[in-house]
N, C-alpha and C positions, 0 to 999 in steps of 0.2 A: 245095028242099033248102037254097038260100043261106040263106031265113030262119032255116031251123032251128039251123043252125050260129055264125050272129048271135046268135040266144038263148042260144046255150051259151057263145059267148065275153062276153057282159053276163050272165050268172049267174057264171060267172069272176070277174069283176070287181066285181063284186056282193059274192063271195063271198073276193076280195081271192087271187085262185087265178090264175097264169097256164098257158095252155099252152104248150109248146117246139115250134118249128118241127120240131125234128128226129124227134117222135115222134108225130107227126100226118100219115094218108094215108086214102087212102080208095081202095078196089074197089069196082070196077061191072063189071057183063058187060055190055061193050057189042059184044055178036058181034051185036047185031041192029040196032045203033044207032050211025053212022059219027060222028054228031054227040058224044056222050061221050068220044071217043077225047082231042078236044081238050079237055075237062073239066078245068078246076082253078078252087079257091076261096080266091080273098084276102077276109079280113076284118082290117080296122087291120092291126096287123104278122105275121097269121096267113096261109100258104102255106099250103093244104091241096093236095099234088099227087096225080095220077090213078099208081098203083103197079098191077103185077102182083100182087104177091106182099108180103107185111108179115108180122109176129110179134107177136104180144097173145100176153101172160101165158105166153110158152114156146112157143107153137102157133102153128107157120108154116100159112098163110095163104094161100092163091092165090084165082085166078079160079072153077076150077072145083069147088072146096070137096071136092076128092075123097082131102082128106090124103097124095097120092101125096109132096109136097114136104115134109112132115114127116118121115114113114115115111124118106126118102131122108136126111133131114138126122140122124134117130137112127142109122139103118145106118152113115152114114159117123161119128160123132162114136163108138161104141160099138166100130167096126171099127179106131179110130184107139186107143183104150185096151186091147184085147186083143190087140195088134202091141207095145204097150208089155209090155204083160204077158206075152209071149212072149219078148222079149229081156230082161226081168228074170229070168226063172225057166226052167230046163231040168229035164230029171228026175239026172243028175248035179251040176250045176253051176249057178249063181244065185245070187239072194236069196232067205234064208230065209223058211220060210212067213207070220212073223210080221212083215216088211219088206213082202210080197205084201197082207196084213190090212191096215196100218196105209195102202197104197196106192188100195185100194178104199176105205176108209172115206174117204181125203179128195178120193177124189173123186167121189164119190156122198155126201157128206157126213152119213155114218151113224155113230155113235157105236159 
């Protein structure tokens, strides 16, 4: 696996491309295997550490690939914007509906 990763940091550089320390990990299940637990890979100034859990392109990530930690991170991030939108808007009293509009679109960013 070291070599592989050696190739990708000399195509980098090849390719005049660096990677950032801080956006580089890797999972492994290592429930079968004591020896990966200690697993991490230096190449020149690249840290790759052994993570539970990481975020590619928006989709959190864990060990057991079972999107329970997604699923959990949409519920709280979605539960935290209709608590907002609860204390903006009552059926007396509020912001009007078009303040409520203008609040979803920015932050869902929909026109």
């Amino acid at each position: 696996m070291k070599i592989s990763v050696i190739e990708a940091v000399n195509w980098a550089k090849l390719n005049k491309m660096v990677f950032s320390n801080k956006n580089v990990a890797m999972i492994f299940d290592a429930s079968k295997r004591n020896d990966l637990q200690r697993l991490e890979i230096d190449v020149d100034s690249l840290h790759i550490p052994l993570v539970n859990h990481t975020r590619y392109l928006g989709l959190s990530i864990d060990l057991k690939l079972n999107m329970k930690l997604h699923i959990n991170n949409i519920l709280r991030e979605t539960s935290n914007i209709i608590n907002i939108m609860k204390c903006l808007a009552g059926k007396n009293w509020g912001a009007d509906r078009s303040i409520l509009k203008i609040f979803i679109q920015l932050q869902y960013g929909q026109k």
